[in-house]
N, C-alpha and C positions, 0 to 999 in steps of 0.2 A: 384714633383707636379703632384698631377692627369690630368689630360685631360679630355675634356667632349666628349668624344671618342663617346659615345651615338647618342650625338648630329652631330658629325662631321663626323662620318662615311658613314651617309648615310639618308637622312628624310625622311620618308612615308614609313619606311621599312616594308617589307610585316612578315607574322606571320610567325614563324620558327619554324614546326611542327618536331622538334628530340628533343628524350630524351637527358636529361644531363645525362650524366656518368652512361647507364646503366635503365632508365627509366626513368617515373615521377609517383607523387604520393606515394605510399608506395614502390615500385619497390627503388624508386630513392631515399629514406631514408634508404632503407636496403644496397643498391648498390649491394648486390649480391641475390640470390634468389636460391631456393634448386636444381631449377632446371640448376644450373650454374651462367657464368658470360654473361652479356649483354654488347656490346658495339653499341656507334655508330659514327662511321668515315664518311666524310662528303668531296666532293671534287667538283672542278670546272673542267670544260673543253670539247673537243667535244665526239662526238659518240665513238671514236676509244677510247677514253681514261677511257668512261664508261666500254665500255663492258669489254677491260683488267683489269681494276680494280676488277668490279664486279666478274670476272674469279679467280681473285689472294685474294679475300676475302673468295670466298667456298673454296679457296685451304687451309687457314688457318683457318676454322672451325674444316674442316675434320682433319688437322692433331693437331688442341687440342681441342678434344671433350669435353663439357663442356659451348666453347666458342662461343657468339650467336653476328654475327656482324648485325647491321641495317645501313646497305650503305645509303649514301643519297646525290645525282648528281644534280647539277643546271648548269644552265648556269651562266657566269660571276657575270650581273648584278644582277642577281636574288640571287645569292651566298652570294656577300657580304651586299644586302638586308637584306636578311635573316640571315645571324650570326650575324650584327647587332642589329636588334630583340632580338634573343636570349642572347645576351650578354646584353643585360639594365635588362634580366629575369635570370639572372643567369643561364641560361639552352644551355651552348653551349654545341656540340658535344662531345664529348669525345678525340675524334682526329680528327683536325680539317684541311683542306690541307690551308696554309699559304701563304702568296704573301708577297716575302722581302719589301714591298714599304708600306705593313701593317704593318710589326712585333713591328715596335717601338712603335705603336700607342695601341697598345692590349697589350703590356710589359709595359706602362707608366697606364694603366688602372688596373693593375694586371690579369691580366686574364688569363693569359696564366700560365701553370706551370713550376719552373724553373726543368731545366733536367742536371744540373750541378752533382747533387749528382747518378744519376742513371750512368754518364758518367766515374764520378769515382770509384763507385764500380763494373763494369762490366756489369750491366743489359744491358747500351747502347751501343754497342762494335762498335767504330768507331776508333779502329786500322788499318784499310785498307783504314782510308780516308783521305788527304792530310791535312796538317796541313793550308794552307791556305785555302782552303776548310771551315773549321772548325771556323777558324779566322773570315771569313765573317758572320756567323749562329750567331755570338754573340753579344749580345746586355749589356754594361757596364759591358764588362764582364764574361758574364753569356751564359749558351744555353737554350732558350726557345725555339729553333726550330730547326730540323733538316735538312737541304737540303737533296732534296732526289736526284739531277741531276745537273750537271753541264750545264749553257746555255748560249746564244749570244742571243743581238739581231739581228736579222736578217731578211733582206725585201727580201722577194720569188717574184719572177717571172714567165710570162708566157714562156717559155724556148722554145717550139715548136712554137707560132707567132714567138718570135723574131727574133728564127735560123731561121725561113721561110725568112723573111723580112731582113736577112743578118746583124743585128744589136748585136752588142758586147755589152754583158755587164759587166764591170770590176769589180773587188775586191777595195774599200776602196775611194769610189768614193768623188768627194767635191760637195758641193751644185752647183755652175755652170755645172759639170759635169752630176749631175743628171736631171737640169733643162733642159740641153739638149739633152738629152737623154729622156727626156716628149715628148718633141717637135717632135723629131724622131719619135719615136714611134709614135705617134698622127697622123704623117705628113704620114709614109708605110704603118701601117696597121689598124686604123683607134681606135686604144684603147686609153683608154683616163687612167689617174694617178687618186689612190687616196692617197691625200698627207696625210696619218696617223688621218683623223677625227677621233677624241673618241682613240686615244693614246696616252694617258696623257702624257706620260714620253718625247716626242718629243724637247719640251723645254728646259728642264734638260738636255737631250742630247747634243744638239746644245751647252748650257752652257759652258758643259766640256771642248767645246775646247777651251775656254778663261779661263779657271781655277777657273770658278766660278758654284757652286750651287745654286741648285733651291730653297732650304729649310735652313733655319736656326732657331733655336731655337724663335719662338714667331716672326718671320717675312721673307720674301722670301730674298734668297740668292744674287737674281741679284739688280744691284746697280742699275741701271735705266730700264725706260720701252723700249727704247729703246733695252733692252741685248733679251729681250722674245716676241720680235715683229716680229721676221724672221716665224714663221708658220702663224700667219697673212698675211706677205708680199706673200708669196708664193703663199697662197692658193686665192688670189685676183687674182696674176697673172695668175696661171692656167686657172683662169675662165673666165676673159679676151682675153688671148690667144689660150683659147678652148683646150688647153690638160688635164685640171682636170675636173672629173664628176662631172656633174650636180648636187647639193645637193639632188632635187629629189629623185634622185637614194637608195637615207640611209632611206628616210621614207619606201622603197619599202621591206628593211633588218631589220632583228635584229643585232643591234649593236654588234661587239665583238665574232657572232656565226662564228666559222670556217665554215660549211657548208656552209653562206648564206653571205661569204665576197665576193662583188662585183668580185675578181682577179677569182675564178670559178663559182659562181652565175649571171646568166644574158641570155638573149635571144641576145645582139646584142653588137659588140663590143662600140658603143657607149652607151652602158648603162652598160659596166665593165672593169674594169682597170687591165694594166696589170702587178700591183704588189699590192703585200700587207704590211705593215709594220708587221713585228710579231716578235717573238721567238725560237731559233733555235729547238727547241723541238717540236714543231706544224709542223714540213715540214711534217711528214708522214699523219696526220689528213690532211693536205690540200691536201696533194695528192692523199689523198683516196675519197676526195669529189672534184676532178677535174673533167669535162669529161673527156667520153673514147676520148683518145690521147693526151691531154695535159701534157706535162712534165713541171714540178715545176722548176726549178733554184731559187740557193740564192744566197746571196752577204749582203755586209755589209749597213746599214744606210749609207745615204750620210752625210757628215759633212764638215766644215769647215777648221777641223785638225780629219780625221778620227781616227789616235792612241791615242789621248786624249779622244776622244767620247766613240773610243770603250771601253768595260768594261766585264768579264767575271760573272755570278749572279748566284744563287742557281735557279734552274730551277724552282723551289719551293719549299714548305718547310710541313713539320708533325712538328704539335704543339699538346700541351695537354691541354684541359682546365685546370683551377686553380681549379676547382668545382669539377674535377673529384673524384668518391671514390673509383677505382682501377685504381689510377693511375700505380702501376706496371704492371697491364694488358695491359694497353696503349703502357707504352713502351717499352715491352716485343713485341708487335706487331710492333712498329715503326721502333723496331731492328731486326727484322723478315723483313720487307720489305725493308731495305735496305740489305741486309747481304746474305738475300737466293738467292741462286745461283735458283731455281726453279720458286722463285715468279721473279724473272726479267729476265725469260727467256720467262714468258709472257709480262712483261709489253714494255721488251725491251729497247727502247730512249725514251718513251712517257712524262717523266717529265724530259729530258735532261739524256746525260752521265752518269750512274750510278757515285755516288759519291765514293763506294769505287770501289778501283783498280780492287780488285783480279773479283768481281763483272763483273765490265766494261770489263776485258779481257776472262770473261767465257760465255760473250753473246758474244762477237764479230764476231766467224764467223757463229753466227747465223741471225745477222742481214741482214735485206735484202738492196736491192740495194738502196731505199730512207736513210734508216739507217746508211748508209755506206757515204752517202754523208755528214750529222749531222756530226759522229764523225771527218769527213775530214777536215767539216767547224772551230767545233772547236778548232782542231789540228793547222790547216795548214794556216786559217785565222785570226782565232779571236786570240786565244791565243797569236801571235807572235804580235798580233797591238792591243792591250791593256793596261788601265793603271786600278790603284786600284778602287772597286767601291766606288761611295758614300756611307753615312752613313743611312739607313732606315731612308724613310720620317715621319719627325714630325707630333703627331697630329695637322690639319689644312688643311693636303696637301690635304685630298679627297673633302671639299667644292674647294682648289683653283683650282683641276682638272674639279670639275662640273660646277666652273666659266669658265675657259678656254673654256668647250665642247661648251657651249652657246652661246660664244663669236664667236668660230670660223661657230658658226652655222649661225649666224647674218650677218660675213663676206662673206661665200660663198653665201649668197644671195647678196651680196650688200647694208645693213640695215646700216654699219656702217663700218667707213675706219679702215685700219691695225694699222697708228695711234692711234685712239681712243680707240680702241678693247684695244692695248699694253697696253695704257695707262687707264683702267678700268678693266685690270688684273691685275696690278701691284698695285693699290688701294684698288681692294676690298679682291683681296690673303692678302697683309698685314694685312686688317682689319681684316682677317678671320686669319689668323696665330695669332696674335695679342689676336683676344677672344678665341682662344682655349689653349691658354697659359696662361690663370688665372686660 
């Protein structure tokens, strides 16, 4: 059953200035041109992850001459803006960097090209990459996308206040746990929580520890409103209790940019928090946009049942368009960036633990000391208190996420109670799951 992925992706998306598969116009009816092949690969994320990438794409011109890449870097929301655009214009990327929370919704659209056949004749050599690993990237079945890194989520801290301030912060923490540990913090050194605004997944988290999901097929997984009311409850409470920031604070940021997240953006500790929710693969971009002297710590989301919560994810993923007309140049490069020992001796951790082995063990003692913490987190933390991820969210999920964001934008003001919020996410997610499953 299609999905109107178009619609449900994202509205008002802005124009999405890349060639499909190599150009547009005659460029992109010929798909190659005398003067070679054109591609154009397409990714999210901060500064540190532009410039390595852009690094590790001259590195693959140079060594196949012929081969002409056009990068093209956004931030988050600007990202999936834009490749929704281009995908109602047939003209997405060529390779496109993928978010597992997307993939089902762009494979139920066709869109994506399947890479099943390229995996078994050799082109895509992921012999060095764990068979669960592999198992997750798949969608009924099939690979339409590759992980390029193995990741946690994981909420960073400010590590230097709180050792100042003599305050522990533990691995695998429960929601009381961390509530009080707001409070603390709030009460020594005078920083204030931001409870995961604009982190959709927070919900679904929480879920897990009761054995239920966020998403199911044409309607949301929780049984009452009630089960998705706890980030409501919270973020009332903070504001209340005066240890979460001021909403204020988010018109003052762009949403989502590592640089400009409240946990190192801010003139005074009441106007920045001292953690972030994020991804264990961002700790080095945040630490590179900390000030001088602030040390980063991580640890896990706080939950209910932390080893139910947690979950190990493709740090991200290389897709192909369906549109593309060399696609074996695609994934001749997709297998080139996972695989070279050279391109990931720049990239490093930057999209999570290289997925293959021999990969991850030929960077390791190149990484540096923020790096070295990543692969400890995932080793030593995540890995060991973990259960299976869910299943890529259905299309639907991206309007119930921009319902959520609204919701809880209304509650840190006080516009409307954690009740009502729950219960007008749980309404209008359905109705939105509901039309995008016809």
């Amino acid at each position: 059953m299609k999905k109107k992925v178009m619609a449900v992706l994202l509205a008002g998306a802005m124009a999405f200035s890349l060639a499909a598969c190599g150009g547009s116009g005659e460029e992109k009816a010929e798909g190659k041109k005398e003067d070679g092949t054109k591609m154009t690969v397409s990714w999210w994320g901060s500064q540190t992850r532009n410039d390595r990438t852009t690094k590790v794409l001259e590195m693959y011109e140079k060594e196949n001459p012929g081969i002409t890449i056009d990068g093209q870097f956004s931030e988050w929301a600007d990202y999936w803006n834009k490749l929704a655009t281009a995908s109602a214009g047939h003209s997405l990327p060529d390779v496109m960097q993928m978010d597992y929370m997307y993939l089902d919704q762009y494979v139920d659209n066709d869109l994506l090209l399947d890479l099943t056949p390229y995996i078994e004749d050799g082109t895509l050599d992921l012999s060095n990459v764990a068979d669960n690993i592999q198992e997750s990237q798949k969608v009924d079945g099939k690979t339409y996308a590759i992980s390029l890194g193995t990741n946690a989520n994981a909420l960073f801290y400010n590590k230097t206040a709180l050792d100042e301030a003599g305050i522990e912060v533990k691995d695998n923490m429960t929601l009381d746990e961390f509530v009080d540990l707001c409070k603390e913090v709030k009460e020594k050194t005078g920083y204030r929580t931001s409870l995961g605004y604009s982190v959709e997944s927070l919900p679904e988290y929480w879920l897990r520890s009761e054995d239920e999901v966020m998403f199911e097929d044409g309607k949301l997984g929780a049984s009452e409103p009630e089960k998705i009311q706890t980030i409501f409850d919270l973020e009332k409470q903070g504001i209340e209790e005066g240890w979460h920031l001021d909403p204020s604070v988010y018109t003052e940021i762009t949403l989502k940019s590592t640089e400009q997240d409240p946990l190192v953006y801010g003139s005074s500790p009441d106007r920045m928090s001292w953690c972030a929710f994020s991804t264990s693969n961002q700790l080095t971009a945040v630490q590179n946009s900390a000030p001088e002297g602030m040390e980063i710590g991580i640890t896990t989301w706080p939950s209910p049942d932390p080893k139910k919560s947690n979950f190990l994810k493709p740090g991200m993923l290389f897709a192909v368009s369906a549109d593309c007309k060399n696609p074996e140049e695609a994934v001749k490069f997709i297998n080139w960036f996972i695989n070279s020992e050279e391109c990931n001796q720049v990239l490093l951790d930057d999209r999570g633990v290289p997925v293959s082995q021999k990969v991850a063990d030929a960077i390791a003692p190149n990484l540096e000391e923020t790096s070295q913490k990543v692969v400890a987190y995932i080793n030593d933390v995540a890995t060991p208190n973990s259960s299976p991820i869910n299943p890529p969210a259905p299309a639907g999920a991206n309007e119930v996420y921009e319902i959520l964001t609204n919701l809880e934008e209304q509650v840190l003001y006080g516009e409307i109670s954690p009740e009502e919020a729950a219960k007008q996410l749980f309404e209008q997610g359905n109705n939105a799951m509901k039309a995008s499953a016809k």
